[in-house]
N, C-alpha and C positions, 0 to 999 in steps of 0.2 A: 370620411374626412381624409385628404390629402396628408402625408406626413412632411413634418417639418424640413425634411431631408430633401426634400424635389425644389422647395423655397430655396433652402440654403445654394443646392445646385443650379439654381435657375441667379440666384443673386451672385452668386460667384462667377457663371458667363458675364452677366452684366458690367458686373463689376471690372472683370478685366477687357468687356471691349471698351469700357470707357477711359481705362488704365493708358490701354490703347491708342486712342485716340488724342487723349491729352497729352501724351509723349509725343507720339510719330508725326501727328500734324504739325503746318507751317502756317495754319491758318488759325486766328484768333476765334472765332465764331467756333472755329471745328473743335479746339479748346475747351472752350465753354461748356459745348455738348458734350463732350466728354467726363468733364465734372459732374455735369447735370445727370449722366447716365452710373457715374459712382454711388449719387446723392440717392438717386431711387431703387439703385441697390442695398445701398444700407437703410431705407424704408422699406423697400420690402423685409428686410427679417425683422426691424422692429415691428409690423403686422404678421408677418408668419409666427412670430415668439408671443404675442401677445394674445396670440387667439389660443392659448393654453392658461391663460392669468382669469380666473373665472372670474374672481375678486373685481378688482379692477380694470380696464379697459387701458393698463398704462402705455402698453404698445401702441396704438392705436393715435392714442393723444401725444405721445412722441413722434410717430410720422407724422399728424399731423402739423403741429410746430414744423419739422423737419421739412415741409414740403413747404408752409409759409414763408421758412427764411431762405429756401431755396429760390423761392419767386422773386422774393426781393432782393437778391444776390445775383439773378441773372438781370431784373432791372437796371441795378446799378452796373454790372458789366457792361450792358451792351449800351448805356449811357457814355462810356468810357471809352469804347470800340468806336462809337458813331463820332467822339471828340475827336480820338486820334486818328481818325480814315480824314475826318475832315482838314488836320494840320496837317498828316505826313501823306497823304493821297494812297495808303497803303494799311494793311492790317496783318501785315508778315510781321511776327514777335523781333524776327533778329535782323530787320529793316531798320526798328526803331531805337537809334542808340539813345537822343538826348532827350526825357522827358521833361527837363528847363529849358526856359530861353526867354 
């Protein structure tokens, strides 16, 4: 069995290239992916932590949820993204000043 210690290292690169990416990009999608690559870093330790819980499977049924609202979270994003490329011809964050009109 793998120790928890290689998960937690493996979810803490993840975690910061998507730290990464959500800062340094100018691009909305690349954003996105970046969240998305935080989100699966804090599911991976809730399945690295939960494959020690013999009892219960709570780990497990947390990522799961966790990756449910993730999907629906990046539906509703990119439902958003495809709005405003379509008003402002553009998906640059700091392009889009007036979200009224």
């Amino acid at each position: 069995m793998i120790p928890v210690t290689h998960f937690m290292i493996i979810s803490a690169i993840l975690f910061c290239i998507g730290l990464y990416a959500a800062i340094s990009k100018r691009n909305a999608i690349m954003v996105l992916i970046g969240i998305e690559f935080m989100i699966n870093a804090a599911i991976l330790n809730f399945v690295a932590f939960g494959a020690y819980d013999k009892e219960v499977n709570g780990g497990q049924i947390v990522a799961l949820f966790a990756i449910v609202l993730a999907a629906a979270g990046v539906a509703v994003a990119l439902a958003i993204i495809l709005n405003v490329y379509k008003y402002y011809k553009t998906i640059d964050p700091d392009k889009i000043h007036n979200l009224r009109d």
